[in-house]
N, C-alpha and C positions, 0 to 999 in steps of 0.2 A: 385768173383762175378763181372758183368760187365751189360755192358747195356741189357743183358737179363731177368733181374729182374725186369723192365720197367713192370707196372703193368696196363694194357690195360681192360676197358677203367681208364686213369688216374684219380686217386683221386683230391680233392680237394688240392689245392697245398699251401701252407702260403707264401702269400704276392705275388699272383698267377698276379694281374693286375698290377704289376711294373715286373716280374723276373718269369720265368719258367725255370726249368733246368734239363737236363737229368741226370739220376742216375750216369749215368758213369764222368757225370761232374761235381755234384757237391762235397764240402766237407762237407758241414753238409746236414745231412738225419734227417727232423722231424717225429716225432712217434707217434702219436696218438693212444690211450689208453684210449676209452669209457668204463671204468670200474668201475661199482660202486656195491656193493653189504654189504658192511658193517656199512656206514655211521650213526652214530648215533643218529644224532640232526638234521640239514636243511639239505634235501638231494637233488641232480641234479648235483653231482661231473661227474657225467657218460656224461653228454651233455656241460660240460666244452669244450674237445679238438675241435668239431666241433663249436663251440661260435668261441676260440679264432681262427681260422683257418678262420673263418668269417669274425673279427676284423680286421683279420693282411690286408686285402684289403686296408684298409683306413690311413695304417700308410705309414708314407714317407721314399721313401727305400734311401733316404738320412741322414746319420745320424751326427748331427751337432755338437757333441763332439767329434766325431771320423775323422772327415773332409774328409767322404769317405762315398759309398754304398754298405754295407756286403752283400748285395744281388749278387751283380753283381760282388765283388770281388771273391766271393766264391763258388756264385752258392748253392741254396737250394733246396733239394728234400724232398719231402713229401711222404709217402708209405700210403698205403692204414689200415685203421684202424685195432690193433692188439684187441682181447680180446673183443668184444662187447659186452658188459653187454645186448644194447637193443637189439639185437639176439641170444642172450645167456643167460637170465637173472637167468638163478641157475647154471652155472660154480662155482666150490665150490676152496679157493683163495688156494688151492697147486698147482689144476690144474692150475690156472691163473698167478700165478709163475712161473712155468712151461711153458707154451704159450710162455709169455712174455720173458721170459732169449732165450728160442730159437729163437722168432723173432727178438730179438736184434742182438743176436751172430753174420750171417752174415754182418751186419752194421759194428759192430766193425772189425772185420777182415777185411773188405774191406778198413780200416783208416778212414771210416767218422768220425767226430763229430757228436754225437746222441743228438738230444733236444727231449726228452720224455714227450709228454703234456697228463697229465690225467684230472680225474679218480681219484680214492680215492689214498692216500699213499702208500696201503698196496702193489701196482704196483712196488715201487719204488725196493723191496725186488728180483724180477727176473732183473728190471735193471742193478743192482748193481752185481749179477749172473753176465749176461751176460758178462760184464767187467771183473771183475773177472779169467771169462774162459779164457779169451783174454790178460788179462793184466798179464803179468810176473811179475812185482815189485809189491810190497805190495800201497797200497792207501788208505788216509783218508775219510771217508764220512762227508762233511760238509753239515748240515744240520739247512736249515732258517724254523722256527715252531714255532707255539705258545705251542706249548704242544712236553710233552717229547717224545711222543710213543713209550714209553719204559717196556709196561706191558707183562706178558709174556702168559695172553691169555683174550680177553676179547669178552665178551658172547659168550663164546664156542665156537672163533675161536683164533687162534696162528695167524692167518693171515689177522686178525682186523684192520682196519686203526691206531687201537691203539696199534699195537704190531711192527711195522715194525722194528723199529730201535731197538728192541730187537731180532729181527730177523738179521739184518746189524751185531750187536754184535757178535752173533754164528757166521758168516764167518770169525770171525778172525781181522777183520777190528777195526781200530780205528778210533771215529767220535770226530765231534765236533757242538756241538747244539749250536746252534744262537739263539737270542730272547725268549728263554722258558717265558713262564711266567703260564703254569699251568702242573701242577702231580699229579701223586697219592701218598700216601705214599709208595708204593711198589716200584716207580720210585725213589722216595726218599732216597729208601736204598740199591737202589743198584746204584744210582749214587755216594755215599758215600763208601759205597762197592768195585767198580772199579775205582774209584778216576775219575768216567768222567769229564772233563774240561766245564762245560756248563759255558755260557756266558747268564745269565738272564738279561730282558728288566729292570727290574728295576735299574742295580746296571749299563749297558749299561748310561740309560738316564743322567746318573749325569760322565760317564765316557766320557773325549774326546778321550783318547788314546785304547779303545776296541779293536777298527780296527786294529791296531800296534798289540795290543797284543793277540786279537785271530788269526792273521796267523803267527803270533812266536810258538803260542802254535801247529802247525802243523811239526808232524814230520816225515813226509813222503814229498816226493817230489812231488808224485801224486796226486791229487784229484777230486772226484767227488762231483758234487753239488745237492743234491735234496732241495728242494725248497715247502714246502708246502705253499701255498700263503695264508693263515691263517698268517703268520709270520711278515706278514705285518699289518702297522694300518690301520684296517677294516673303519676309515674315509673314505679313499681312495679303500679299496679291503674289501670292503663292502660281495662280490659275496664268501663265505664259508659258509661251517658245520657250525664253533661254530667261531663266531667272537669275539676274548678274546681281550678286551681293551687294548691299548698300541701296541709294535710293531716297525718295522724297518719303517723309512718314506722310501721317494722315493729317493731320493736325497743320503741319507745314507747309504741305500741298496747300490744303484749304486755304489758310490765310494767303498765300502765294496768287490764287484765286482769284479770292475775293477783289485783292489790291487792285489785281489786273482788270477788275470788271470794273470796279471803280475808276478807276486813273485814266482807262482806253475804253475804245467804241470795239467791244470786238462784236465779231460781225458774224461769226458762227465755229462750232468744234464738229471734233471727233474723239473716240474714243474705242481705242483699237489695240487688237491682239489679245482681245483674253480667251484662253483656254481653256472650259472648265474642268476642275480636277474631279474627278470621279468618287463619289462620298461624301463631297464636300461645299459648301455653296457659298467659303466666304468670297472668294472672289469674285463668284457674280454677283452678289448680293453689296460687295462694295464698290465693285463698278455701278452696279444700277444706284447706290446712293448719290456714290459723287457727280453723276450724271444729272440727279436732283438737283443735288446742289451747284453745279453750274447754269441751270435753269432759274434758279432762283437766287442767284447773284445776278444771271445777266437782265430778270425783270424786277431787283433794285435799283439796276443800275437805269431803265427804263421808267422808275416811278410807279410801275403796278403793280400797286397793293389796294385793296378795297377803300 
């Protein structure tokens, strides 16, 4: 793929009034994925990626941990939104699986870095696809969430914001759940069952060494990130479905990150489920930051700086 994939007239672009970049220049390609159709509690996950694409104008493409501008180092393209829920709103989620893993597909084969912003979870399922197709070595899926989404069908879809990572499961892949702090019992028995490594917020808040030891516990070299922004403490990332008490702060997330960008080859995220609250813009505005700043950990981790 090359600069013919330029998508005329140009979409909304993230972080468009500091950095605009042509396809062919940049290495990360953001993905927006207005998909929402399963949500079970407070819903608006579908108008999340346009919020934060919003947001991302008013953050400064200078970034003061990094003592550089990932913007400009690397160049950011935006593609035009996959999966529209609000022009589609009964795509039923195989088909959306589907969509989504083939819109990805070119990305990855072209070597972007992909930042996937939705839309409910249950997106993340054709992401991780995509990759997949693309990626020869085996990859872990590291996953930040307050809930396991690990059931294997709930209200009559497989493809439920709550089943995703029981769908991740079936490709073979081994994950690693971050911040859990709620299940069902069926998630219960089969995390027990597969001996999954979860790292729950509770047993997190009293541990200082989690960090150390959940990317020991990674035993693949590769990894991908999805991110439900649920996984955060809803003080701050207020804008979800079902905001479960507790949670990754900001500060601890980041370093959590960083580590992870440093130590593994991860190979592309997402960043899913935010709901903007009406009045209010820290949520999108802290999603489109950390979004940044996973950009700019994953092109230290790359070497690209001027």
């Amino acid at each position: 793929m090359d600069s013919s994939h330029e998508i005329f007239p140009q979409p909304k672009q993230f972080l468009e009034s500091e950095s605009v970049t042509p396809y062919a220049d940049a290495a990360v390609v953001v993905v927006p994925i207005p998909y929402e159709a399963t949500t079970s509690y407070r819903k608006g996950c579908q108008y999340g990626p346009g919020a934060v694409l919003e947001a991302s104008d008013q953050l400064e493409a200078y970034d003061e941990e990094l003592n550089t501008s990932p913007c400009h180092d690397l160049g950011i393209y935006t593609c035009a939104p996959l999966v529209d829920s609000n022009e589609h709103p009964t795509l039923a989620g195989d088909a959306m699986v589907t969509q989504v893993c083939d819109g990805i597909v070119p990305f990855v084969e072209d070597g972007k870095f992909v930042v996937a912003i939705g839309g409910e979870h249950a997106i993340t399922t054709g992401v991780v696809r995509a990759m997949q197709k693309v990626t020869s070595e085996p990859f872990t899926v590291v996953q930040i969430d307050a809930h396991g989404d690990m059931r294997d069908k709930f209200e009559g879809s497989q493809h439920n914001h709550a089943c995703v990572m029981r769908r991740v499961l079936e490709l073979g892949l081994p994950t690693l759940p971050i911040a859990i702090r709620a299940i069902c019992q069926e998630e219960a028995d089969l995390i027990r069952a597969k001996n999954i490594p979860v790292f729950w917020a509770r047993e997190m808040a009293d541990n200082p060494d989690w960090i150390d030891q959940a990317i020991a516990s990674i035993t693949t070299e590769k990894v991908f990130l999805t991110i439900d922004m649920d996984g955060f403490d809803p003080g701050f990332m207020p804008g979800v479905g079902t905001p479960e008490p507790g949670g990754l702060g900001w500060y601890e997330g980041l370093k959590f990150f960083r580590r992870l960008f440093q130590t593994k080859q991860v190979i592309g995220c997402d960043l899913m489920e935010l709901a903007p609250v009406p009045g209010s813009v820290v949520s999108e505005f802290s999603t489109a930051k950390l979004a940044y700043k996973l950009m700019g950990y994953w092109g230290e981790s790359q070497g690209k700086k001027p």
